[in-house]
N, C-alpha and C positions, 0 to 999 in steps of 0.2 A: 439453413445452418449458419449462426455466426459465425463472422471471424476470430472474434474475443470475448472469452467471458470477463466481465469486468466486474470489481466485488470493493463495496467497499464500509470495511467496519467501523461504524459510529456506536460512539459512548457519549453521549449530550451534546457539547459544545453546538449547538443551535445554530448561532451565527453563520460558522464556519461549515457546517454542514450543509446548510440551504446552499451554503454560492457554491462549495464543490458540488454537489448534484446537481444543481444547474448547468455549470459548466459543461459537466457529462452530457448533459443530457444533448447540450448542442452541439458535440462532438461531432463530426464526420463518420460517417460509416454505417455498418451494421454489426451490433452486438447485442447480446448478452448482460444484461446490468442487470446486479443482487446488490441489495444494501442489507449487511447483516446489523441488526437493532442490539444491543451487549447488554442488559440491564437498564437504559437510559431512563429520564424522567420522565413523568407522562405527558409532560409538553412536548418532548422530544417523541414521544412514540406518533402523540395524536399529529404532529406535520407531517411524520411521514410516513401514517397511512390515510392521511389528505392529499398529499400531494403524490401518491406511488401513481398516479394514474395521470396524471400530469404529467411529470417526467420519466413515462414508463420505467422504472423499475421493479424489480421483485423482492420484496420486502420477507426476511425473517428474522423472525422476533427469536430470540434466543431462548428465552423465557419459557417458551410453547416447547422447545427441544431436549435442555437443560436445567438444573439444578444449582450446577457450580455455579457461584460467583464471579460476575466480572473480575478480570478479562479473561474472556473466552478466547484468544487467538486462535490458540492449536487447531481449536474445534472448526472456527470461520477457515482455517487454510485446508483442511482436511474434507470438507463440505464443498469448500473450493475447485479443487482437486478431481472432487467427484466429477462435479459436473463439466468442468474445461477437458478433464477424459472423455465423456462419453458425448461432450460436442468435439472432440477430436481437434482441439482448437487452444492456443495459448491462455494464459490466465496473466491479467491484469491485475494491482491492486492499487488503490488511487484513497490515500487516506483522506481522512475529512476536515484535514487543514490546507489541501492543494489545490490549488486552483489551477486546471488545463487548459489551454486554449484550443480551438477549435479541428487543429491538423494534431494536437499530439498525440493523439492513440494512431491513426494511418501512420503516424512518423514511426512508431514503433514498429509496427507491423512489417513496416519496409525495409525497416532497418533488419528484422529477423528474417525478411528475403533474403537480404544482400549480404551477409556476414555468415561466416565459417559457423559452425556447431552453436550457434546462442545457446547457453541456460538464462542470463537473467539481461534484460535491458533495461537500464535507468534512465529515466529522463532526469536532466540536472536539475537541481531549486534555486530559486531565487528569492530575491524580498521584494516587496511590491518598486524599489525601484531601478529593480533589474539587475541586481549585483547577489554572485554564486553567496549562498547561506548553508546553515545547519541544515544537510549533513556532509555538503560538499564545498566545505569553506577552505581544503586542501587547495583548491582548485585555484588557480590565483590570474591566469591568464583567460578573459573573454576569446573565444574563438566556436566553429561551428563543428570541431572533431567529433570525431566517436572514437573512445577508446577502450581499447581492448586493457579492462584493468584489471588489478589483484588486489585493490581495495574493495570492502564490501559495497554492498547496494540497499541503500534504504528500499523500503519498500512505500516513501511516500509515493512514489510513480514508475513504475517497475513491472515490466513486461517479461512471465517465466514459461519458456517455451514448452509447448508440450512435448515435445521430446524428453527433455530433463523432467518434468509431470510423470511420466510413463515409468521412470528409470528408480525416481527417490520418491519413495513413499513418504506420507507428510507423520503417517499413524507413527512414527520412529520417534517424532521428534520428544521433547522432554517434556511430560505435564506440570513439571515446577519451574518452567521459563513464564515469561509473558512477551516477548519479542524474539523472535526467529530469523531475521534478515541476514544476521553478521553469522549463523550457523547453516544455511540453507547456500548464502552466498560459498561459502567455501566447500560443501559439501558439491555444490556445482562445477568449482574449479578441478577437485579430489575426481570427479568422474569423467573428467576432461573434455569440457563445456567451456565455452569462454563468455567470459564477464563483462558487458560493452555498457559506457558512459558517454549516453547522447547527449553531447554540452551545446548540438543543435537544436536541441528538443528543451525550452525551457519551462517550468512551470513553478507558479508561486507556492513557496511553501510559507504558512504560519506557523512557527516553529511551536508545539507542545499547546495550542489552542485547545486544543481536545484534554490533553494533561495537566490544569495549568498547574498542581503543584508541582512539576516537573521544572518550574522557573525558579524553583528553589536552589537548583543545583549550582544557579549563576548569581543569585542575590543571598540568599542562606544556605551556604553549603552544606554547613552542618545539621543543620535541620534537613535537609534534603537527603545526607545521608543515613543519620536514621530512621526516617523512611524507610531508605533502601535496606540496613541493616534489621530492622528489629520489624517490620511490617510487609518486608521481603517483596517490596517493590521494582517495579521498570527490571526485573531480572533477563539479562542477555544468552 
């Protein structure tokens, strides 16, 4: 039985996909790793089901499952879900712009020993040269705390215990969203779960690699907004 399922949803970005699965794969432990495939190129498909047997994981193509159009979220947390139930065990999600280092999944794990009620554990982001980033650029003091917060938790590296799994069903959530972190996160606090920000635990984040018109938001706003507005994208 693993300790964690760990799942992580790629839409191309290539580059940044190879080094986070890698990452993983040299992680510490015994887990459970699914790489859910959303649509991607077929460059992107043929690495990794070249490399699933390399870096064991379990690859599904969405394509084989569904219909909809990228992004399939709802569906990869709901699938998620399933299977972190019936291993009786926390769910991971480790997007495909982060890069872990070798103790941060144990570090989670440990942390959901030692702290009161977890729903959701974050590990904090950084930039490759070590300084807090998007989405935890509140953060402004370097230290090894864990805290017990009431801001949300991305789910670049985010550990949601199976208790909280057990309690919130994922099938509830909205099929006109495409990101669920900032409603799951509160939905956890609502059934009185606490929220912990391991700013021991650091891991690199490439902010929007996977999204990159998502850089629009910081160099062409307005182009970026409508996107958002008229093409009903990154919905929260």
């Amino acid at each position: 039985m693993p300790k964690a399922i760990i799942i992580t949803p790629v839409k191309d970005s290539l580059h940044t996909t190879s080094r986070t699965i890698k990452a993983i794969s040299e992680a510490y432990g015994d887990f459970g790793y699914y790489v859910f495939n959303d649509f991607s190129l077929p460059e992107t498909k043929e690495f990794l089901e070249k490399s699933k047997e390399e870096h064991n994981f379990q690859l599904i193509n969405l394509e084989e499952i569904t219909n909809n159009p990228s992004p399939n979220y709802k569906l990869v947390l709901e699938i998620a879900q399933k299977i972190a139930i019936e291993n009786n065990c926390p769910l991971i999600i480790i997007e495909s712009d982060v890069l872990i280092k070798p103790d941060t999944l144990s570090g989670l794990l440990e942390i959901q020993h030692t702290k009161p009620k977890p729903g959701l554990i974050g590990a904090i982001t950084v930039d490759e040269s070590g300084q807090y980033n998007f989405p935890y650029t509140f953060e402004k003091v370097k230290n090894d705390d864990i805290l017990n917060t009431s801001h949300s938790l991305s789910f670049c590296c985010t550990l949601i215990s199976v208790e909280f799994l057990q309690k919130f069903d994922f099938q509830i959530l909205s099929q006109n969203k495409d990101w669920f972190d900032v409603y799951i996160s509160r939905q956890s606090k609502k059934m009185g779960f606490n929220n912990y920000l391991a700013k021991g635990l650091e891991v690199v984040h490439l902010p929007h690699s996977s999204r990159p018109w998502k850089h629009l938001k910081y160099s062409k706003p307005l182009l970026y907004y409508f996107n958002k507005i008229f093409y009903k994208r990154d919905r929260i």
